[in-house]
N, C-alpha and C positions, 0 to 999 in steps of 0.2 A: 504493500500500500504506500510504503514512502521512497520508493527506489522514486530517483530523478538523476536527468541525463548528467552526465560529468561537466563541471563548470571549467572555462578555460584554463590554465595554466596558470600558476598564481605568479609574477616574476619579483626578481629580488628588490627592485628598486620602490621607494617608499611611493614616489609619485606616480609612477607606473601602474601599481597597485592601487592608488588611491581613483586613480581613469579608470581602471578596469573596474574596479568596483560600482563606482557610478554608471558605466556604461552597461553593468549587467543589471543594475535595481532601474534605471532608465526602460530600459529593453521590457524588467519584470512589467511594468506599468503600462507600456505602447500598446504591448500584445493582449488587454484586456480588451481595449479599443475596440478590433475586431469581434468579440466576445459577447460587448452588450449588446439585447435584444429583450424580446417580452418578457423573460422572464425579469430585470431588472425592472420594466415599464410595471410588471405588476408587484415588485416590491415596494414602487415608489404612491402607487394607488394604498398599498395596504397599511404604509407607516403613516400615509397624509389620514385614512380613513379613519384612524384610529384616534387621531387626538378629537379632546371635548373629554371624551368619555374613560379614554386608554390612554397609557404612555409607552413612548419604546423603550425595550430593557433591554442592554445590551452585556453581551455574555462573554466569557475568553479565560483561559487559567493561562498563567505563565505570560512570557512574553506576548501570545497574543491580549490577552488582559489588559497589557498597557496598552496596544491596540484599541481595546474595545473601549476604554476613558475617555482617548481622544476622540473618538466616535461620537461618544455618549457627548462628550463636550462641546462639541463641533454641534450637534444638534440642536442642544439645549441652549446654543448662544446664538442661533438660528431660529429661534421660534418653533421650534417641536420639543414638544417634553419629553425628554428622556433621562435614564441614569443607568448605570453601571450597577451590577448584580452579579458580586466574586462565586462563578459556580462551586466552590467548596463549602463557601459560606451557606447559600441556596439548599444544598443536600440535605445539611446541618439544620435545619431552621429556617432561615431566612427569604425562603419561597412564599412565606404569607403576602409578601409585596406584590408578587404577580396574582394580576386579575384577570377577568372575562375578557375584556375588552380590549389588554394591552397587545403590543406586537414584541416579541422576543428574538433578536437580532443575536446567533449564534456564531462566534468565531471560534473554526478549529481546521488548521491547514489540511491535515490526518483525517478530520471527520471521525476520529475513534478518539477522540480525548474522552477519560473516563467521567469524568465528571460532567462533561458537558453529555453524553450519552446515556447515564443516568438521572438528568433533567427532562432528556423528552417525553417520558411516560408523565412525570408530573404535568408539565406543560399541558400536554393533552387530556389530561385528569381535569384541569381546572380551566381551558377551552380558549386559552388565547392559541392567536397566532405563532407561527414559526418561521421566521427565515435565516437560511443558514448561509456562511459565506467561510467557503470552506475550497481548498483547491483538489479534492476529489468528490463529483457531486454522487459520482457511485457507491459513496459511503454510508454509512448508517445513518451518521448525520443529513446526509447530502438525501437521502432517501428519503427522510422522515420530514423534512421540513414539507412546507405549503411552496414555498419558494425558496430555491436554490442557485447562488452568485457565483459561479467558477473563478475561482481565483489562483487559479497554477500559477505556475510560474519552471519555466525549463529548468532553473537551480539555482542555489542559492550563493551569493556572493561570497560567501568564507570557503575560504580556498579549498578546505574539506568537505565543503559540501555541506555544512553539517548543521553553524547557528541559523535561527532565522534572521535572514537580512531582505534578501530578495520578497521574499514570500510576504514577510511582516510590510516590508514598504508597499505592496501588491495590497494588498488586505487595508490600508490606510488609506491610499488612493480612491479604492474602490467604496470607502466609509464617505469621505468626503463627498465623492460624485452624490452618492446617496442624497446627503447634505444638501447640497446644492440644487440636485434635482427638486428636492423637497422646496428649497427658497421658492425657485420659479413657479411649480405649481401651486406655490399657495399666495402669490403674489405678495411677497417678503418685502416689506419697504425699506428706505433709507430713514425713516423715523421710526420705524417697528424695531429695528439696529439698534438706534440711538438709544430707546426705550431701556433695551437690554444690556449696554450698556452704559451706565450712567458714570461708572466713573473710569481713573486708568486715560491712557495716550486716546485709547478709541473713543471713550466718552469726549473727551476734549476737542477731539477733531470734529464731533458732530454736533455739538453742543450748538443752540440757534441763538437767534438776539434773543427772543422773548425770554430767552432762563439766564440773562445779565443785565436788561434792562432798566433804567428808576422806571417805576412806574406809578400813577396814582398822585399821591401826595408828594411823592418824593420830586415830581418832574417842576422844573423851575419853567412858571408861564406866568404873561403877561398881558395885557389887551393892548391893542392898537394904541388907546388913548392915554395907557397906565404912565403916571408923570417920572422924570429921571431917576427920581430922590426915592421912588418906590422899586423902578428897577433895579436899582445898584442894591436897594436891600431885599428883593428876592433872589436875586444872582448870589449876593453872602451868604445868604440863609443855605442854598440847596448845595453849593460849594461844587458847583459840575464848570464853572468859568464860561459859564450862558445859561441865556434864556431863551424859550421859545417867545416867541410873539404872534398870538390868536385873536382873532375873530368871535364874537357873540356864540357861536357853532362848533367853536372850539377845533377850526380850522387851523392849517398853520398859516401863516404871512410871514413870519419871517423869522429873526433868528437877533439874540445879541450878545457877541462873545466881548471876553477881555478886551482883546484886541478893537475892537468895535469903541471900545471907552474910551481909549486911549487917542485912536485915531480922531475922534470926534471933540476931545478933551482943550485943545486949545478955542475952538471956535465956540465953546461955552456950550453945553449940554445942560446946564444948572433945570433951565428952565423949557430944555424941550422936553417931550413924548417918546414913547415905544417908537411911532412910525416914522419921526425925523431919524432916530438914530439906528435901526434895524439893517441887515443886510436881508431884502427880498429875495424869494424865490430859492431858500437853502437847498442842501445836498441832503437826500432822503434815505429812507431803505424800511423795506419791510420786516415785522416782526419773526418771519420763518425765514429767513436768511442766515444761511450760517456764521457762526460769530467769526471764523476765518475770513470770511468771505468781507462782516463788515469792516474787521481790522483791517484790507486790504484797499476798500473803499476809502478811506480814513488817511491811510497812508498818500495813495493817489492824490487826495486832493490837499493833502498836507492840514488836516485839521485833527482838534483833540476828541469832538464830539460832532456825533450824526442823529439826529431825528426818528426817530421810528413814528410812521405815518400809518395809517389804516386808508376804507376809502372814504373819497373825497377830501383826502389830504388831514381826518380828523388824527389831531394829535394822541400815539399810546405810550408811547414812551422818548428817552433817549439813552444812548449809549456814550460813555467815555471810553478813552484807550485803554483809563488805567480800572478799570473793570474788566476789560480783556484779560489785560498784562493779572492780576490777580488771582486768574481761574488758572494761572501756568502753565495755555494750552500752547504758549510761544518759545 
């Protein structure tokens, strides 16, 4: 059951062997390519079907185990519930997790791992699903499941033939595809991501204006007509180095930074309005724009702070840089 052809010649050189290596786990992976067909299409029907009601439990002893985590992981950071279920643990007890309704994703290269072979009577005892991804589908395993993932591989990268390398990288690939497949059919978004996660480089990356925003009370506004001596102490008060300047409707019109004071400071402001000393017509951006996107804006136009507009230009928020720079997504 586990003979496999002889893997190339292993040669002396560190780098040479580090090519060959990669060229044979490369090789393990291309050649599944030709491989997929319905039977993957209906694995990918049975893991989507499942969730609401069921989770996917993913299965593995030994090295394929670490396999089956990243799997389980990959899933669960994708929008399909899943986790990982140590088959020795399972035998022992720990089968009360699997239900009716779940899908049971089996890794065993052999298809005769003991422990995974004495879970499919349970499994079928308590009426979930089985799919096995296994590199001989004419195994026990490979026989017994509902769906079965061929994942051969000609041989394994260790010069004896002997660790999993090839196979394990084969069996990982083939977890992902899974994955991924899953994202597309369920129409996976870039804010359904975001959702999962919230924190770490990826959360940061995705992070949108509306989750850095002042908003509410915190946003420095003014009206048209609001006199200097009132703007200069809203601008102190909200400490953002401007104000909006709105309309009855709570439109925006315009905008008054620092620099705005300054500029306007020798020809006596004492006793103008909002609308003598405003810059019209500001640099905007919408609330689901990403916070990269707005530092980038920002930068561009060489300012500290941008507007977040809704429609008809009604004021929701604004952003500063150093609300950016704080989240340390730079």
């Amino acid at each position: 059951m586990n003979d496999r052809r002889t893997v190339e010649a292993a040669p002396a050189n560190a780098l040479d062997e580090a090519r060959r290596v990669l060229r044979t786990e490369a090789a393990a992976i291309l050649s599944l390519v030709d491989r997929l067909g319905e039977p993957f299409e209906r694995a990918v029907t049975m893991l989507d079907a499942c969730q609401g009601q069921g989770r996917v439990i993913v299965t593995g002893l030994g090295k394929s185990g670490i396999i089956c985590r990243k799997i389980a992981a990959t899933l669960s950071s994708t929008g399909t519930s899943a986790f990982y279920l140590h088959p020795t643990e399972a035998i022992h007890g720990d089968l009360g997790v699997v239900r009716r309704d779940d899908v049971v994703v089996a890794l065993s290269y052999s298809g005769e791992t003991e422990e995974i072979v004495r879970l499919i009577e349970a499994i079928r005892r308590i009426g979930a699903r089985l799919v096995a991804i296994t590199g001989f589908p004419a195994s026990t395993l490979g026989r017994a499941a509902d769906v079965t993932l061929d994942c051969g591989v000609p041989g394994e990268a260790c010069p004896l033939n002997l660790v999993p390398t090839a196979s394990t990288t084969a069996a990982l690939a083939l977890g992902d595809a899974l994955a991924m497949a899953l994202w597309v059919r369920k129409g996976f978004s870039e804010d359904d991501f975001a959702s999962l996660h919230p924190g770490g480089e990826l959360g940061r990356r995705l992070m949108r204006v509306e989750h850095v925003m002042h908003g509410g009370d915190e946003i420095p506004r003014v009206l048209v007509g609001t006199p200097m001596k009132d703007v200069v102490h809203e601008m102190s008060s909200k400490r953002l180095g401007m104000t909006c300047v709105a309309d009855a409707a709570g439109r925006l019109i315009g905008i008054i930074t620092d620099g705005d004071l300054r500029r306007h400071w020798d020809a006596g402001i004492r006793d103008a309005t909002a609308a003598g000393v405003m810059t019209p017509r500001p640099v905007t951006i919408r609330r689901s724009l990403l916070a990269v996107e707005a530092l980038r804006v920002m930068e561009d136009r060489k300012i500290t702070s941008v507007v977040v507009v809704g429609d008809d230009d009604v004021i929701e928020g604004v952003v500063h840089v150093h609300d950016l720079w704080r989240t340390q997504m730079f």
